[in-house]
Steps between C-alpha positions, in 0.01 A plus 500: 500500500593859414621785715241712293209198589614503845468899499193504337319272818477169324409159721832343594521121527645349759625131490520327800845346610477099444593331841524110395698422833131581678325267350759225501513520894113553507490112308708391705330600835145398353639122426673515866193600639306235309708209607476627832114507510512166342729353762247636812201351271652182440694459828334294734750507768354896588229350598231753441238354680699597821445867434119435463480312810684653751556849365158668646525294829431624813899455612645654171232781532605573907857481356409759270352708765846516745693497211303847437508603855877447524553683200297821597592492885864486436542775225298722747792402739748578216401822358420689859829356657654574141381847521596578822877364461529666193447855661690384823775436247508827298424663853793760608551325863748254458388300744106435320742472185717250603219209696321536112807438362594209746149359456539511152816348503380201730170399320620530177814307554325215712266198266157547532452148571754531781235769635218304475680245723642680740154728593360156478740381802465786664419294835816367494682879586214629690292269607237766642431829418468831737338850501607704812738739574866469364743331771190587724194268603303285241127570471372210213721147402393350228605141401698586123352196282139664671590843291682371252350223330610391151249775268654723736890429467452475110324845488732665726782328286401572147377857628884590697661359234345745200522796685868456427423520141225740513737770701697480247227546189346761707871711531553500171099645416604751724835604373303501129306783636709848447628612816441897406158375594539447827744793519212766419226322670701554820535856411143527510537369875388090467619273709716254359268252599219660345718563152547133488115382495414816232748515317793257471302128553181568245745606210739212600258263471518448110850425586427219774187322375637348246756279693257481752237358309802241434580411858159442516478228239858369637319474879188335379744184360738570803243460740500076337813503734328536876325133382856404657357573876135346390282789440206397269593681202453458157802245434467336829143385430641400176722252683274378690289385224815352361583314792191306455452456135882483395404721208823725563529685131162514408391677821789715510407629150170559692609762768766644175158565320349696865869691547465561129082618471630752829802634347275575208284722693747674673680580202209665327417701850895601481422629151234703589668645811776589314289700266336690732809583647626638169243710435677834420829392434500535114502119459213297473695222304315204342241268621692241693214239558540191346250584218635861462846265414335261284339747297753712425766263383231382298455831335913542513579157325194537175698584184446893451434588845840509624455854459147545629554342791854731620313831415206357730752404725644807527172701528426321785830624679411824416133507658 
C-alpha cells in the first residue's frame, strides 16, 4: 500500500502473526488430558464408588466442619497476633521491637508439627495452670489437659505459628504505604495510633490480602497436620474409614477432592477481595476466575485474534 493511500485514510489490513508452536503444545495437552480422563474412567483400582459412599457421611461431613473451624479460628489468631507484632516491630522502643522480632524468629524457625506436639504435651511442663498474682498467692488451678484439650493445642498452634508469618506480611503493607503520610497526618495533631487505623492499614491492605488470602489456603491443608494428636478433622476421619475398609488410595483421593472443592472457594473469595481492595489503584487487571482464564486463552489462541485479544487485554489494564 501507498504512502499517498495511507494519507488519503484508506482501511489498512492487518495480518495476524502465525504462532504454530501454540497449537502444537495445545495437541499435545488435549491428548494428555484425554489419556488421563481415560485412565480415571477405565481404572478400577480408584474405586469410585468409595467417593459416592462415604464422601457425604456424617464423619467426612463433621471432618469438614473442624477442618473449617480450624481454618477460620486460627487465621483470626494469625492476623490479630500478626498485626500486633508487626507494629511492635516497626515500633521506635527497642524493647516492643526486639520480643516481635524474637517471636518471629522462634515460630518461624521452629516445625509446625513440632508445635502441634509440644502444646499438645503441654501437661508434661506444667502440669496445672494458675491465675493469681505473680510470685504472690494463686486464686484458680486448673488441671492443663482440662484447658487444653487437643482442638485447643492445634488452634493455639496453627494460630502462634502464623502470626509469625502474618507480622511479617503485615510490615511490609505498612512500609508500602508512603511514610510522608503519616508525616503530615501528625502535623495535623493524630496520634500515631490513630494514623495507623486511618490511614496506613486500609491503603496497605491491597498490599497484604493477597498473601493472606494464600496463608489462608496453605492453613486450611496445614490444619490435615493436628490429625497427628487425634482431632476429628477432615483427614483423620478419612483414616478412620480407612482403617476399617483398607481402601487407603481411593479414600485418600476422597478427602484430596474436599481439600480441593475448599481451596476452590477460597480462591475465588481471594479474587474478589483482592479486587475490592484495588479499587482505585489504576489496575483492575484481568478476570482471574477460572472461566475468566479459560475464556480468554480461548479468544488469545483462535487464528486472527492474537491481536484482538492483547488490545482487550490491555483495555482492561487501563479501566
Amino acid at each position: 500500500m501507498s504512502s499517498e493511500e495511507v494519507a488519503a485514510g484508506a482501511e489498512i489490513k492487518a495480518v495476524p502473526i502465525r504462532h504454530p508452536g501454540r497449537w502444537i503444545a495445545a495437541a499435545v495437552i488435549a491428548v494428555l488430558a484425554a489419556m488421563l480422563v481415560h485412565s480415571f474412567v477405565t481404572n478400577d483400582n480408584f474405586g469410585w464408588s468409595y467417593f459416592s459412599q462415604y464422601g457425604f457421611t456424617a464423619p467426612i461431613l463433621h471432618g469438614v466442619a473442624i477442618t473449617l473451624e480450624l481454618t477460620a479460628a486460627a487465621m483470626a489468631i494469625g492476623i490479630a497476633g500478626g498485626v500486633v507484632l508487626a507494629i511492635m516491630r516497626l515500633s521506635p522502643n527497642p524493647m516492643l521491637s526486639s520480643v516481635s522480632w524474637v517471636y518471629v524468629w522462634l515460630f518461624r524457625g521452629t516445625p509446625v508439627l513440632v508445635q502441634i506436639l509440644l502444646w499438645y504435651n503441654l501437661s508434661y511442663l506444667y502440669p496445672h495452670l494458675s491465675l493469681g498474682i505473680p510470685f504472690g498467692p494463686t486464686f484458680v488451678t486448673a488441671d492443663t489437659n482440662d484447658v487444653i484439650s487437643a482442638l485447643t493445642a492445634g488452634i493455639l498452634a496453627l494460630g502462634l505459628n502464623e502470626a509469625a508469618y502474618m507480622a511479617e506480611i503485615v510490615r511490609a503493607g505498612i512500609l508500602s504505604v508512603d511514610a510522608g503520610q503519616s508525616e503530615a497526618a501528625a502535623a495535623l495533631g493524630m496520634t500515631r495510633g490513630l494514623v495507623m487505623r486511618r490511614i496506613v492499614l486500609p491503603q496497605s491492605m491491597r498490599v497484604i490480602i493477597p498473601p493472606t488470602g494464600n496463608e489462608t489456603i496453605s492453613m486450611l491443608k496445614t490444619s490435615a497436620l493436628v490429625s497427628t494428636i487425634a482431632v476429628a478433622e477432615l483427614l483423620q476421619q478419612t483414616q478412620g474409614i480407612i482403617n476399617r475398609t483398607y481402601a487407603t488410595v481411593p479414600l485418600l483421593l476422597m478427602a484430596s477432592l474436599w481439600y480441593l472443592a475448599m481451596t476452590s472457594i477460597l480462591t475465588v473469595g481471594q479474587y474478589y477481595l483482592e479486587r475490592h481492595y484495588r479499587r482505585g489503584s489504576g489496575f483492575s487487571g484481568p478476570d482471574q476466575t477460572l472461566p475468566g482464564r479459560l475464556w480468554h486463552a480461548i479468544r488469545y489462541i483462535r487464528p486472527g485474534n492474537e491481536q484482538a485479544a492483547l488490545l482487550s487485554t490491555g483495555s482492561e489494564h487501563q479501566r
